[in-house]
N, CA, C and O atoms as a Maestro MAE file, in Angstrom:
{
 s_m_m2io_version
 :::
 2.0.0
}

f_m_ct {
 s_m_title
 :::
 protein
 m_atom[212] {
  # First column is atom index #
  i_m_mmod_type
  r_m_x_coord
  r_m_y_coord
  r_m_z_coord
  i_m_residue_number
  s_m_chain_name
  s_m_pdb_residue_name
  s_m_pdb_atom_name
  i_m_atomic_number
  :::
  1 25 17.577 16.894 4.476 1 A "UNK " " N  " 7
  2 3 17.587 15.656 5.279 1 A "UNK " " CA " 6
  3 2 16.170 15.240 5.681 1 A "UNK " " C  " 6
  4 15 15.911 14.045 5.537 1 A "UNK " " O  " 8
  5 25 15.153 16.091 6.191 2 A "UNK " " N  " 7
  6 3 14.040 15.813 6.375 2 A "UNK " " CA " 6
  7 2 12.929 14.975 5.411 2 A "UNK " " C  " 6
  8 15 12.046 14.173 5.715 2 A "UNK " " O  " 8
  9 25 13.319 15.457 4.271 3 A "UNK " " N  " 7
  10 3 12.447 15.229 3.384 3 A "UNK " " CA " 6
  11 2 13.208 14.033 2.993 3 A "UNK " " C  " 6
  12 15 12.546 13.299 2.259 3 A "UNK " " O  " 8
  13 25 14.504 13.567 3.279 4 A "UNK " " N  " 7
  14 3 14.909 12.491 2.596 4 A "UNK " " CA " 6
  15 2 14.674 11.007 3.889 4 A "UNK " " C  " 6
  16 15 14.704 9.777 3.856 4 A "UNK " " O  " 8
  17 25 14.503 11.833 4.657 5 A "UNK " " N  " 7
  18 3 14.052 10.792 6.256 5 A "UNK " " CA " 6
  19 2 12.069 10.595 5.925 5 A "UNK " " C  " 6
  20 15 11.526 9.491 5.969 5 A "UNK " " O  " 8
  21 25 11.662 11.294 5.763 6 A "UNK " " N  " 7
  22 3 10.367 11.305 5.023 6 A "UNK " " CA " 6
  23 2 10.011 10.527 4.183 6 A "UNK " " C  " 6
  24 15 8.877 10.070 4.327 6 A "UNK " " O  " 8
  25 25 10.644 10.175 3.255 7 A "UNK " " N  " 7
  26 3 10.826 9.546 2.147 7 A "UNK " " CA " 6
  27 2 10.970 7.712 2.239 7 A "UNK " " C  " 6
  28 15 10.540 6.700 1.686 7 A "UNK " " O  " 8
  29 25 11.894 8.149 3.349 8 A "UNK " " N  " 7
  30 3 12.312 6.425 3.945 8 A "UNK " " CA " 6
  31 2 11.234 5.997 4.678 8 A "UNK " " C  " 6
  32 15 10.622 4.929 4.664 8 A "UNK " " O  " 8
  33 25 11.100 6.990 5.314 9 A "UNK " " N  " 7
  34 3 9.677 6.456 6.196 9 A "UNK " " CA " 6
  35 2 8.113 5.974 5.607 9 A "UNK " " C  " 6
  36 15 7.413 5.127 6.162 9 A "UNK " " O  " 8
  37 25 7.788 6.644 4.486 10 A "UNK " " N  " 7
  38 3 7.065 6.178 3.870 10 A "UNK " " CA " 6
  39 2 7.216 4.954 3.109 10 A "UNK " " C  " 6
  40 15 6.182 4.292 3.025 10 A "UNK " " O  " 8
  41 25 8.243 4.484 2.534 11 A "UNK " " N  " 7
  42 3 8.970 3.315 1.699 11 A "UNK " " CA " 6
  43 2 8.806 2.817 2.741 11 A "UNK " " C  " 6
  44 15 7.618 2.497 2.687 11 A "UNK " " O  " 8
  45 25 9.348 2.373 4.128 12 A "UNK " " N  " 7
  46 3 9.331 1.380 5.277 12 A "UNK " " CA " 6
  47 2 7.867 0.885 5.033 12 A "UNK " " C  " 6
  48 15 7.551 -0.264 4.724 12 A "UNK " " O  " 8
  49 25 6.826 2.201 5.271 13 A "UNK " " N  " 7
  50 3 5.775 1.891 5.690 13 A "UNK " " CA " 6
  51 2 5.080 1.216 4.681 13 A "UNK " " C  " 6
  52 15 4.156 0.489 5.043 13 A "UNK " " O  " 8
  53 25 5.294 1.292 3.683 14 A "UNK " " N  " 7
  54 3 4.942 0.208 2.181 14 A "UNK " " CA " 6
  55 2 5.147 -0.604 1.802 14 A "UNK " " C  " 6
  56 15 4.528 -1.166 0.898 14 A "UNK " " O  " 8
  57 25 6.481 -1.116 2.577 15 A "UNK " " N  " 7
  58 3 6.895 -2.530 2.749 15 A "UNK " " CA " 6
  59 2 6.400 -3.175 3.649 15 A "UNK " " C  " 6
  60 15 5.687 -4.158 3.445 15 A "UNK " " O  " 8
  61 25 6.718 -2.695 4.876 16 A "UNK " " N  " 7
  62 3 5.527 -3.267 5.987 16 A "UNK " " CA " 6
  63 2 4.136 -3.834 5.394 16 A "UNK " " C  " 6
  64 15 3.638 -4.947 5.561 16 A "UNK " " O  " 8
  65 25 3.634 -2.674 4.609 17 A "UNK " " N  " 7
  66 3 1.814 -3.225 4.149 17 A "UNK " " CA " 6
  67 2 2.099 -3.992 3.617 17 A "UNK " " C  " 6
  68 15 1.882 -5.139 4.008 17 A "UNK " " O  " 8
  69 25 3.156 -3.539 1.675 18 A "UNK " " N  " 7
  70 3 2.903 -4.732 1.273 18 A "UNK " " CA " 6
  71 2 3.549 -6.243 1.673 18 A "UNK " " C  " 6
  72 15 3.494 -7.217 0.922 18 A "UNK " " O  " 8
  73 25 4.130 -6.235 2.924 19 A "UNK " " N  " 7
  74 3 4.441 -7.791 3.745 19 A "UNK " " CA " 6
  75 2 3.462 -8.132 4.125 19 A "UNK " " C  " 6
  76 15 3.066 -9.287 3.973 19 A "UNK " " O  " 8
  77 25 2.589 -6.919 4.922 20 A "UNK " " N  " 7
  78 3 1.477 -7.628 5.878 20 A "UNK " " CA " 6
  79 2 0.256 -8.438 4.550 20 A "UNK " " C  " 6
  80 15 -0.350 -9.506 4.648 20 A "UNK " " O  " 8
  81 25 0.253 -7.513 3.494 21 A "UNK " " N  " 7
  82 3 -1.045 -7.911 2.701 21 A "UNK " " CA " 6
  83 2 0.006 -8.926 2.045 21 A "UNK " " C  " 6
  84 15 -0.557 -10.015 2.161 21 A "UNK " " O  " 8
  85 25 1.065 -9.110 1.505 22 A "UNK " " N  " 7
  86 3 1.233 -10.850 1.349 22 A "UNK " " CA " 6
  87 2 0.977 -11.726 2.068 22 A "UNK " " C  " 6
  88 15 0.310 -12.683 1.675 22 A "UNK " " O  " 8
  89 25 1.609 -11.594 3.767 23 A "UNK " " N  " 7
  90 3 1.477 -12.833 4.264 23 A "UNK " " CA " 6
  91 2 -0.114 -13.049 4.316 23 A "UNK " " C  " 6
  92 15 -0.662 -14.139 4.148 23 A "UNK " " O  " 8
  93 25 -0.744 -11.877 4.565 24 A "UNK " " N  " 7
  94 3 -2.642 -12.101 4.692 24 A "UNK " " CA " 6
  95 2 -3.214 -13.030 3.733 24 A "UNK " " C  " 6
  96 15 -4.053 -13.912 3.917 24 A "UNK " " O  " 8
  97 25 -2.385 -12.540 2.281 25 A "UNK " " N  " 7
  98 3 -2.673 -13.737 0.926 25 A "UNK " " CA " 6
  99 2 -2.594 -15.207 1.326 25 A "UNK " " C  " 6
  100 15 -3.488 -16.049 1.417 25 A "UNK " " O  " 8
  101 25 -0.695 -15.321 1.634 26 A "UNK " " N  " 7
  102 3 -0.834 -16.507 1.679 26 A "UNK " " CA " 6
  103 2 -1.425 -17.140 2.720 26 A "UNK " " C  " 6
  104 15 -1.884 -18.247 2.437 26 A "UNK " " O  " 8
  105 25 -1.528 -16.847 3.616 27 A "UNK " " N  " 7
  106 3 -2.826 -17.420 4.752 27 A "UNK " " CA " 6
  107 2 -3.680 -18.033 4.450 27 A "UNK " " C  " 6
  108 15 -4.074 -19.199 4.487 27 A "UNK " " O  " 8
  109 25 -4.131 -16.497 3.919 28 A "UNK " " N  " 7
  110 3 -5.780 -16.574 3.205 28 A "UNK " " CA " 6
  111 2 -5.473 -17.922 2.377 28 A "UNK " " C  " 6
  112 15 -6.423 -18.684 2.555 28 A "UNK " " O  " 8
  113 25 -4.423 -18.547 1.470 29 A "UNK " " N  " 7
  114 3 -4.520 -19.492 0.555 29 A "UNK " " CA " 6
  115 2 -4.144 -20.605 1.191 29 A "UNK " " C  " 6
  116 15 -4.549 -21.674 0.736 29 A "UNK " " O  " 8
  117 25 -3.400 -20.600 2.224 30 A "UNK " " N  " 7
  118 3 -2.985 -21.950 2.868 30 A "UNK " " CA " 6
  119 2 -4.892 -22.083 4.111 30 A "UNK " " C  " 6
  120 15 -5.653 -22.942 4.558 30 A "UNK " " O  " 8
  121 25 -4.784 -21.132 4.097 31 A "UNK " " N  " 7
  122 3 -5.897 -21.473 5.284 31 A "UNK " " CA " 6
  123 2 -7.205 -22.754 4.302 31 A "UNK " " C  " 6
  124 15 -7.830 -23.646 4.875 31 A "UNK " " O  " 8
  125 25 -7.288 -22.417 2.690 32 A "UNK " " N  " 7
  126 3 -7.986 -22.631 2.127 32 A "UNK " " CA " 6
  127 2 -8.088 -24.078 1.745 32 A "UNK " " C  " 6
  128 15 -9.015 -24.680 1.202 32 A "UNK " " O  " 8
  129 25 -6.503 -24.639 2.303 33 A "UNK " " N  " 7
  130 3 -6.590 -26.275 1.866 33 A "UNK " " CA " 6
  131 2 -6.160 -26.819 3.192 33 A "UNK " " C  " 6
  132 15 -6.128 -28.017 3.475 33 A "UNK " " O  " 8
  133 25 -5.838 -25.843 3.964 34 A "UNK " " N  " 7
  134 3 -5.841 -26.793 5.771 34 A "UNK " " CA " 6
  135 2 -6.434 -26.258 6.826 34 A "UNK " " C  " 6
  136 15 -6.043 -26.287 7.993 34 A "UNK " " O  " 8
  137 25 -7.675 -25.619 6.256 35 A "UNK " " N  " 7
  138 3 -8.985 -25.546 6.969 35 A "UNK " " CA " 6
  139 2 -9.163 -26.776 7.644 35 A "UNK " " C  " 6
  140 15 -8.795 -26.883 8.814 35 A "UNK " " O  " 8
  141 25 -9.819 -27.952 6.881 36 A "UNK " " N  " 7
  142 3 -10.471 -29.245 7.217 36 A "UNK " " CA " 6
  143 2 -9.614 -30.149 8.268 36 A "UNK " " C  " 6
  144 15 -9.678 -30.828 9.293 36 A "UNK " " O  " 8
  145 25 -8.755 -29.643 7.231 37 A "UNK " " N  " 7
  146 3 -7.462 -30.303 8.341 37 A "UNK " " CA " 6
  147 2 -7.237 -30.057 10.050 37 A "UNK " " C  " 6
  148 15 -7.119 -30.819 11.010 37 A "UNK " " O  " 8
  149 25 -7.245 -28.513 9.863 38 A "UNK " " N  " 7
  150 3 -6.896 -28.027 11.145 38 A "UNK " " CA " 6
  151 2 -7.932 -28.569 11.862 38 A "UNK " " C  " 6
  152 15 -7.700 -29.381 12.758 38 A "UNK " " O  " 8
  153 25 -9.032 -28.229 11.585 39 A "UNK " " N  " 7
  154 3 -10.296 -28.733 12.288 39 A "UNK " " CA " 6
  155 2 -10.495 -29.494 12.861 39 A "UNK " " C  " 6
  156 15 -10.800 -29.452 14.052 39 A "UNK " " O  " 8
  157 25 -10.312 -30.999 11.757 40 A "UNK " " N  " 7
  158 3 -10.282 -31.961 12.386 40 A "UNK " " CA " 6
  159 2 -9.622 -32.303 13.387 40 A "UNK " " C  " 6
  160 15 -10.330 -32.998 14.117 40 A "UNK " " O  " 8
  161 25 -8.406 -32.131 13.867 41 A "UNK " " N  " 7
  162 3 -7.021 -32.004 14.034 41 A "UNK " " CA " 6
  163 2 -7.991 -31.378 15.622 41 A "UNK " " C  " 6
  164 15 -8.289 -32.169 16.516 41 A "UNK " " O  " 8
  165 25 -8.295 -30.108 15.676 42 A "UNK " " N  " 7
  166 3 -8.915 -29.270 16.527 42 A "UNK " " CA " 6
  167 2 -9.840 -30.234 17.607 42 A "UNK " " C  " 6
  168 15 -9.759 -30.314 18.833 42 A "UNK " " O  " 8
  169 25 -10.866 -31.021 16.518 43 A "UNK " " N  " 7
  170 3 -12.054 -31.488 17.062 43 A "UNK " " CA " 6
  171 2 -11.251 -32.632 18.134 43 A "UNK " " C  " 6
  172 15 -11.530 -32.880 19.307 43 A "UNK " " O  " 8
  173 25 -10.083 -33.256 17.205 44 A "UNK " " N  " 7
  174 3 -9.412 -34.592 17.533 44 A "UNK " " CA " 6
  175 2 -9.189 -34.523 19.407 44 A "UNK " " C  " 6
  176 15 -9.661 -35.199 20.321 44 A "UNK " " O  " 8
  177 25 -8.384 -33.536 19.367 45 A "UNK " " N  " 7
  178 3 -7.934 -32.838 20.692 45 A "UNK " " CA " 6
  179 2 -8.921 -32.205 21.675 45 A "UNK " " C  " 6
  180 15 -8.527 -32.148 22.840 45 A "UNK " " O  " 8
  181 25 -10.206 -31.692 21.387 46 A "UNK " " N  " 7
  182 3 -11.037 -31.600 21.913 46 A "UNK " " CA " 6
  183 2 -11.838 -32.780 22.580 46 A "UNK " " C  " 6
  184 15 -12.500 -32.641 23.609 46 A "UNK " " O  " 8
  185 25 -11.752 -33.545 22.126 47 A "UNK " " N  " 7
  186 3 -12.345 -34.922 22.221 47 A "UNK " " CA " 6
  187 2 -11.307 -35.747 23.481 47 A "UNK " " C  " 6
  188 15 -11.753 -36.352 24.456 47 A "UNK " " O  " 8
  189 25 -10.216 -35.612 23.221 48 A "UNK " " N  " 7
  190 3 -8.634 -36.143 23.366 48 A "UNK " " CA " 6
  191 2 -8.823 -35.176 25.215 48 A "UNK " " C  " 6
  192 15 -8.761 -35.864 26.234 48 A "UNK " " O  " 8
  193 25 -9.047 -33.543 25.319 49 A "UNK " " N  " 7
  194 3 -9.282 -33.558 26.412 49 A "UNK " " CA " 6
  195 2 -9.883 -33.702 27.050 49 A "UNK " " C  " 6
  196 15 -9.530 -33.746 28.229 49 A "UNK " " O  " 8
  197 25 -11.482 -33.904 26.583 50 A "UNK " " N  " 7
  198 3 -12.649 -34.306 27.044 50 A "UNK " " CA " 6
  199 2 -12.638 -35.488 27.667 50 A "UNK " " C  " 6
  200 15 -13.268 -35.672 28.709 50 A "UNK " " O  " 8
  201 25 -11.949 -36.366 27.111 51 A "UNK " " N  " 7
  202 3 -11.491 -37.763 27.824 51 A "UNK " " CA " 6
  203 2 -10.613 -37.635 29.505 51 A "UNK " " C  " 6
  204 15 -10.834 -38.051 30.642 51 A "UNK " " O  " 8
  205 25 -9.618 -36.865 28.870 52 A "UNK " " N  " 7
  206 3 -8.844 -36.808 30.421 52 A "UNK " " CA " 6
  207 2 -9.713 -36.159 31.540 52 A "UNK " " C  " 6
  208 15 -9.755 -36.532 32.713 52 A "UNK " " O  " 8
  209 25 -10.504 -34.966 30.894 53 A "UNK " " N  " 7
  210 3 -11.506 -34.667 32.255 53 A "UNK " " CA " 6
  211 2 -12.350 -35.687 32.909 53 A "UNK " " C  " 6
  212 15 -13.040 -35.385 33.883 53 A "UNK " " O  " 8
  :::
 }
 m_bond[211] {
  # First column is bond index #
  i_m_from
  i_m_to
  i_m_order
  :::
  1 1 2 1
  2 2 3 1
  3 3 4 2
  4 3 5 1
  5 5 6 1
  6 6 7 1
  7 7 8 2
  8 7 9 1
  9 9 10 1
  10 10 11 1
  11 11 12 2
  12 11 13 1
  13 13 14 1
  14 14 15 1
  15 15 16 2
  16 15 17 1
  17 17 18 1
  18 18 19 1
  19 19 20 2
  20 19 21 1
  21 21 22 1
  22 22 23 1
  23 23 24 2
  24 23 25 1
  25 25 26 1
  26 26 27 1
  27 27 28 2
  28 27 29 1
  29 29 30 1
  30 30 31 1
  31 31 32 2
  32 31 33 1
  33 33 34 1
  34 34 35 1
  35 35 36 2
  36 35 37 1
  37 37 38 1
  38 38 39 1
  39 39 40 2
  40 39 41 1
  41 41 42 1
  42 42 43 1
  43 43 44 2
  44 43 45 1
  45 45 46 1
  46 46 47 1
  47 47 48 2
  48 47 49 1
  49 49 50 1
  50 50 51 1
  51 51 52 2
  52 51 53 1
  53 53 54 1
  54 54 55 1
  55 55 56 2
  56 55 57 1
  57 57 58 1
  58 58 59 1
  59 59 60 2
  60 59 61 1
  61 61 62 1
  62 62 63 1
  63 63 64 2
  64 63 65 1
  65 65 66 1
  66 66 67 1
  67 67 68 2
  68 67 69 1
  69 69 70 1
  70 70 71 1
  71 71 72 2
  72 71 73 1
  73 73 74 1
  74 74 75 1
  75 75 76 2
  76 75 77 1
  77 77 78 1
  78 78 79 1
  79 79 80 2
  80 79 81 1
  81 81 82 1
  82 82 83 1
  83 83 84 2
  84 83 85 1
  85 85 86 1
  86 86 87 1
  87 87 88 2
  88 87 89 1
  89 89 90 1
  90 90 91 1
  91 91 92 2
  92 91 93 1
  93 93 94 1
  94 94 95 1
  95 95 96 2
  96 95 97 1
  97 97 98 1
  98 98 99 1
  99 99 100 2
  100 99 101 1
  101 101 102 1
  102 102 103 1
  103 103 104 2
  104 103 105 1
  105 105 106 1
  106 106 107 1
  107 107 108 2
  108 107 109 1
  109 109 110 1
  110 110 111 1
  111 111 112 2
  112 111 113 1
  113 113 114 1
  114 114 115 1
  115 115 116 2
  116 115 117 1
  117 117 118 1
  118 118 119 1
  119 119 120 2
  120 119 121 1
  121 121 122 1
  122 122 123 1
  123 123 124 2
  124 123 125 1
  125 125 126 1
  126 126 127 1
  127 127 128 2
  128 127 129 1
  129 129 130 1
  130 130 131 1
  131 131 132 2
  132 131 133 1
  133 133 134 1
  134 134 135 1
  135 135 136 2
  136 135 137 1
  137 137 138 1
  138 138 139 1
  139 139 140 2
  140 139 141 1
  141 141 142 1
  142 142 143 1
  143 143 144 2
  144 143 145 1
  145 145 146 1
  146 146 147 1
  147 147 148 2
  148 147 149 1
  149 149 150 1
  150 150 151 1
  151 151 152 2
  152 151 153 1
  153 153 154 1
  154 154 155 1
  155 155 156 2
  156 155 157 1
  157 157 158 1
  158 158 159 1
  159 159 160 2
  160 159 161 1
  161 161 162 1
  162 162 163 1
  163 163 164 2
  164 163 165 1
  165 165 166 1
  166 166 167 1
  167 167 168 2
  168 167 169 1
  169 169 170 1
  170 170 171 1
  171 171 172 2
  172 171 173 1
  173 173 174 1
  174 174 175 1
  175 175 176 2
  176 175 177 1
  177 177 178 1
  178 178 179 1
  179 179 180 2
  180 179 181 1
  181 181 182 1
  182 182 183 1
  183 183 184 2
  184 183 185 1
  185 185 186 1
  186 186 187 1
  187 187 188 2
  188 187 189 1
  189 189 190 1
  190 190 191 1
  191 191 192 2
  192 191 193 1
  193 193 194 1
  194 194 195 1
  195 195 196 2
  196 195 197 1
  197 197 198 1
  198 198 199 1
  199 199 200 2
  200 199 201 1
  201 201 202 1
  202 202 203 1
  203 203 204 2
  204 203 205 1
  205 205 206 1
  206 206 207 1
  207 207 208 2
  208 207 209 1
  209 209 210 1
  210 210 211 1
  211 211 212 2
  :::
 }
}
């Protein structure tokens, strides 16, 4: 039983990574075409509270 609880636990833990290092991908690839976007978007609202102060 140990070694078969062992077993699972490592498989969990490899799914976990390889989820975490996908979603990191697609990030990494969405970040890459709504960078500018966000930014702007960022600056917009910065500006937007700068006004109300």
């Amino acid at each position: 039983m140990v070694i078969i609880n062992d077993f699972l636990n490592r498989c969990s833990c490899l799914q976990m990574w390889f989820q975490g290092f996908f979603i990191h991908l697609l990030s990494n690839l969405l970040n890459i075409h709504f960078t500018q976007e966000t930014e702007q978007k960022l600056k917009i609202k910065e500006i937007k509270l700068r006004v109300v102060k």
